[in-house]
DOSE-693159 format. One record per atom (N, C-alpha, C, O): x negated, y, z negated. Coordinates in pm, whole numbers, plus 50000, padded with zeros to 5 digits. Each point is the difference from the previous one (the first is absolute). Layout:
<atoms>
XYZ/...
</atoms>
This chain:
<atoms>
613962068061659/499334989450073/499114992149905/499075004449931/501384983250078/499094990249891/498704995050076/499994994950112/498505008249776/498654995350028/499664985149959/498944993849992/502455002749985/499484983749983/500864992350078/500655006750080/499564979349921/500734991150094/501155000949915/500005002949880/501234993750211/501394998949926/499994985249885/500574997949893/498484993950194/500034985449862/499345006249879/500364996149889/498395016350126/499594997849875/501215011349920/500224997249882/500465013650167/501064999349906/500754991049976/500495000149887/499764992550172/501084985649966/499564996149911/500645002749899/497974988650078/499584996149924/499645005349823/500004992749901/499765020450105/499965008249907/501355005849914/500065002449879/501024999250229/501185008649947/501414994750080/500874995549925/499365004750195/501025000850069/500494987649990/501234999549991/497894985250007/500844988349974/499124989949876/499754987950004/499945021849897/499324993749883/501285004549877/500695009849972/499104978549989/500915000149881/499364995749857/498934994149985/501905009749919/499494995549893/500434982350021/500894994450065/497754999349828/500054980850036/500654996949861/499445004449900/501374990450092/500524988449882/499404982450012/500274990249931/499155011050147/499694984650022/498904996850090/500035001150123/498824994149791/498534997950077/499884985050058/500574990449950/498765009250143/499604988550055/498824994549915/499625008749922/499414975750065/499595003549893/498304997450020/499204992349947/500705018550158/498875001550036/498865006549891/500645007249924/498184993050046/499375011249897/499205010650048/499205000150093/501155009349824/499145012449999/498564998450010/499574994949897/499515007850191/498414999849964/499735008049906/500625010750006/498594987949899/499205013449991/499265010250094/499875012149984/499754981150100/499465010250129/501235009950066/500005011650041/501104977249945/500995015850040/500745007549906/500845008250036/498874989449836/499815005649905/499015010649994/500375009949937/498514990550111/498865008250039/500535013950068/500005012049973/500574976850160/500325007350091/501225011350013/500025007650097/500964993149800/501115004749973/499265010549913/499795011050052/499794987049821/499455008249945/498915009050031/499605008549921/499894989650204/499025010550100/501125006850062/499715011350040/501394985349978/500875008850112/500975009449895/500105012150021/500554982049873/500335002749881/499495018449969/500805009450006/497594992249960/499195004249938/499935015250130/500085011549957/499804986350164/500205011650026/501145008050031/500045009450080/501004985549842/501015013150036/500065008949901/499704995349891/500605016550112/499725010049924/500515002749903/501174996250004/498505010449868/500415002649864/499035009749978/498845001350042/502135007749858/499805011949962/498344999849896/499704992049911/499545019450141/498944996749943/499174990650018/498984998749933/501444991850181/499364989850021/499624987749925/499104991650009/502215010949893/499944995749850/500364983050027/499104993349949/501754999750104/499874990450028/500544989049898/499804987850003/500765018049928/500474993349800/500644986050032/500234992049910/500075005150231/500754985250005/499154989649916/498885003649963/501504985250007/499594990349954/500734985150011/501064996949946/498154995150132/500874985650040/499624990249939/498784998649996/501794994549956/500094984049907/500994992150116/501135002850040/497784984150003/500494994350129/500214985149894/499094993249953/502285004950032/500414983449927/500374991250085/501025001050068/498074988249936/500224988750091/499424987849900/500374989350047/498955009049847/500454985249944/500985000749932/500545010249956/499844975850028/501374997149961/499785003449833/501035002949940/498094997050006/499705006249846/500515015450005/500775006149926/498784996450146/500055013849945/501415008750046/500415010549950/500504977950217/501155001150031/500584995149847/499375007349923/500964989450046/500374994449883/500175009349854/500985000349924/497955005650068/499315013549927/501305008550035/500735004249911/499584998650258/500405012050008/501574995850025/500705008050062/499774982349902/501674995650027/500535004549895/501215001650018/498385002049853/500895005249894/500905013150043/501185003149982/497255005650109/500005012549958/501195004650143/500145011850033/500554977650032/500644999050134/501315001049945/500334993149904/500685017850167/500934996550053/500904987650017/499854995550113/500994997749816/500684990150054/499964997750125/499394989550017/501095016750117/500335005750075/498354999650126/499954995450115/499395008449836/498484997049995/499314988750030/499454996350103/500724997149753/498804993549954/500034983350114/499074993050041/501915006349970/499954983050120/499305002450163/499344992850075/501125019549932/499345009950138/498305003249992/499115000350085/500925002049768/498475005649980/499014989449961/498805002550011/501574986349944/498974988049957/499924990450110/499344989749993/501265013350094/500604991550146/498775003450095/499184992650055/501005022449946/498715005850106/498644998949982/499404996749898/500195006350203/498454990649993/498935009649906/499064995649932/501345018450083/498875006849929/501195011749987/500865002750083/498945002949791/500525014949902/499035008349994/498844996449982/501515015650032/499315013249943/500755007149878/501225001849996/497875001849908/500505010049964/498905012049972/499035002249929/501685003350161/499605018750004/500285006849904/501125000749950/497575007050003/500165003449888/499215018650008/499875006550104/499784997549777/499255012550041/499685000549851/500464995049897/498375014650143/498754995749878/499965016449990/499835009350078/500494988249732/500255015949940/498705005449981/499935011349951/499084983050076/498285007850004/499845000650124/498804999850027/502145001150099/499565001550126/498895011450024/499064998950078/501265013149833/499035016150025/499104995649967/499065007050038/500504981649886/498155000249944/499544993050136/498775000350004/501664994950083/498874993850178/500515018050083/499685001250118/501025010349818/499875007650073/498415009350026/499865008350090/499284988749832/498915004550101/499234995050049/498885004950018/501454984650018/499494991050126/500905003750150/499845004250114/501354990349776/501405001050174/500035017050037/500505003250108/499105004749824/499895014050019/499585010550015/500585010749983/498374987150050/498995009549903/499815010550077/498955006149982/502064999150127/500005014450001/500625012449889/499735012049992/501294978349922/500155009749848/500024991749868/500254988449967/499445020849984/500454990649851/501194995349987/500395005549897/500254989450132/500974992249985/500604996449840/500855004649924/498054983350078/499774997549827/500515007449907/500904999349916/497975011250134/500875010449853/501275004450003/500725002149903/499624999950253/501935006249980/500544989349923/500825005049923/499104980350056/500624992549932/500054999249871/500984999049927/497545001650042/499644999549868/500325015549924/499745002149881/500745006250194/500575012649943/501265001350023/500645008449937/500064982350174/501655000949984/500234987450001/499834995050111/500564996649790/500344988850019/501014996550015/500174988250030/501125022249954/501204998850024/499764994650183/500854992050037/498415010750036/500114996450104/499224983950052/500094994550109/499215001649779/499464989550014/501104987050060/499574992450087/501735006149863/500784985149995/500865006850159/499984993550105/500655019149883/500694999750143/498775001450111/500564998250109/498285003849910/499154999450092/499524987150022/499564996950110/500474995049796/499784986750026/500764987450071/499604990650068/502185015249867/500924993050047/500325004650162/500044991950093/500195021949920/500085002250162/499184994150091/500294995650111/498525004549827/498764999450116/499854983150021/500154994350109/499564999749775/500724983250027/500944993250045/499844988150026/501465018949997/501064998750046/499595005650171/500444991350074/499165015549976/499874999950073/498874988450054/500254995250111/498695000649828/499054989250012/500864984650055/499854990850080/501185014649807/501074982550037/500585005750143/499374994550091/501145010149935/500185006950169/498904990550073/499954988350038/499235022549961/498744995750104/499544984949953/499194996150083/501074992049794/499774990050010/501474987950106/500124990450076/500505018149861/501034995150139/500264997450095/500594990150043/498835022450026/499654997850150/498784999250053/499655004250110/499504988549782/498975003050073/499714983049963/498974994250036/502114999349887/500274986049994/500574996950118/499674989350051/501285018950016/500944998450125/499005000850118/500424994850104/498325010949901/499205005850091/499134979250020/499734992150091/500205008549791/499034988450001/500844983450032/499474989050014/501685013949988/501094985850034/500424999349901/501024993250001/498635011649872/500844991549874/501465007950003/500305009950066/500514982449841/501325003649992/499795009449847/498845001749964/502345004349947/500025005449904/501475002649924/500955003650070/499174995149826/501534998049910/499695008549897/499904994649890/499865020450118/500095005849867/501065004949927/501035004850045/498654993749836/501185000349916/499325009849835/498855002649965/502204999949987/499905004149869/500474995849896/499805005149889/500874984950134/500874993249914/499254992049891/500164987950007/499135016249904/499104995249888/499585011249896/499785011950024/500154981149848/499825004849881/498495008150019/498944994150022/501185016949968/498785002550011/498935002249895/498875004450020/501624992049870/499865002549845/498894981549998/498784998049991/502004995750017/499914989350001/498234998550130/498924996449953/501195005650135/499134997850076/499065005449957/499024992549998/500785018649960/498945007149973/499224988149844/498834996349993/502215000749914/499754992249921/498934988150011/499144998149914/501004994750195/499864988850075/498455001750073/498994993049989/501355021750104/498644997850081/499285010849961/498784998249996/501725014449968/499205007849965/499805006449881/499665011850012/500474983349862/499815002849868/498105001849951/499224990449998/500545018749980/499215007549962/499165003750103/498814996949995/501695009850104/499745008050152/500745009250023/500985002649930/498695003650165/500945016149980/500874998650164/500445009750062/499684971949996/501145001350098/501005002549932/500215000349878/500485001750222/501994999649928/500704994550147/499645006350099/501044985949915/500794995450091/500835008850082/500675008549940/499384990950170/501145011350080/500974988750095/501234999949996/498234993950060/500994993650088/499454983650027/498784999449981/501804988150057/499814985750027/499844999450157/499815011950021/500154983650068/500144996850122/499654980450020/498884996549961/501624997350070/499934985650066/499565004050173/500475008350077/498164979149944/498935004650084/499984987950084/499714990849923/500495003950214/499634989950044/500305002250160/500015010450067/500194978749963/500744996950128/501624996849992/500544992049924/500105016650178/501375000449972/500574987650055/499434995550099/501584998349856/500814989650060/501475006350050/501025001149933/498825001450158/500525010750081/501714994450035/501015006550027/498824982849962/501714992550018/501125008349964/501085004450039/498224995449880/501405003549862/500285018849991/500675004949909/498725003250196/499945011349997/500605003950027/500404997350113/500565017549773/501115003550079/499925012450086/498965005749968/501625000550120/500365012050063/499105010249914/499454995049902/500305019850123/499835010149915/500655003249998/500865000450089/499165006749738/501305002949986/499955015850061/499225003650088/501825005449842/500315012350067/498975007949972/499134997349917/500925012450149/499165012949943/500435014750043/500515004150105/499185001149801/500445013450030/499585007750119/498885000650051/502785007950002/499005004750147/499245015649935/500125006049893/499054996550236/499155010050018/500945015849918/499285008949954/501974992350039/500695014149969/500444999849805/500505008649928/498964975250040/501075000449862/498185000249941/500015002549879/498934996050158/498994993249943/498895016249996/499335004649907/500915001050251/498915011550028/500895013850009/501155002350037/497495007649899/500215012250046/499185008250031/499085002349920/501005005150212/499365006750051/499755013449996/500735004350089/498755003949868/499855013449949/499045012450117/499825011649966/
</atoms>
């Protein structure tokens, strides 16, 4: 039995699609604010929180980031009204005793660092999740993709910082015309198992 209305799954999952094509309305910063307050509480391990967003919306710095695009990409991505790129920050454990401070945290990192880069990448990757729908929560549409050099980006925006790029997403209002069907998905017996 679902605790929310059937539109707000609609809206979130059941008839949201990924957007190829924005209307060319703009992003506020206030809902920029507002995404990144909703963003911020979903959960990660340790409370660690390692996401990191670079929001591109002048045409300078769109421009900046068309090299580092996809053929395939780049006419889709300089088109839309505002870009993210999500990233995760390899000193995430040094804000762990603030975000934590029921354990040392810190130090498990700074004593296993083999775990430093996959704790960062899971837990941000899940961050791009919860910026997704929590873009879908707020009306905006969303087109994420991976299709970019990630070598290259990091070059560009984050050279002598300890982000590293994980994933792009295109951010706006969807122009919904042109939207196709969803596609398939796997049923419930090829995907789950129950133990």
């Amino acid at each position: 039995m679902s605790v929310v209305e059937h539109a707000t799954l609609d809206q979130l999952f059941l008839k949201a699609r990924s957007i190829h094509q924005f209307l060319p309305a703009e992003v506020s910063n206030e809902t920029l604010r507002e995404l990144y307050t909703l963003v911020r509480q979903g959960p990660t391990g340790f409370n660690a929180q390692p996401a990191r967003f670079l929001f591109v919306r002048s045409p300078e710095a769109k421009q900046q980031l068309a090299p580092a695009l996809s053929s395939s990409n780049r006419d889709k991505t300089i088109a839309a009204p505002l870009n993210v790129i999500i990233a995760y920050d390899e000193n995430f454990h040094d804000e762990l005793p603030e975000q934590f401070p029921a354990y040392d945290a810190r130090s498990f990192f700074i004593n296993n660092p083999s775990w430093i880069e996959p704790t960062a990448r899971t837990n941000a990757t899940l961050q791009a999740g919860y910026l997704f729908i929590a873009a879908r929560a707020l009306g905006l549409d969303v087109g994420p993709m991976s299709g970019f050099d990630n070598a290259k980006v990091d070059e560009i925006f984050f050279a002598g910082t300890s982000w590293k790029s994980l994933l792009l997403a295109n951010i706006g209002y969807g122009d919904h015309s042109s939207v196709k069907p969803v596609g398939p998905r796997l049923d419930f017996g090829k995907a789950v198992s129950v133990l």
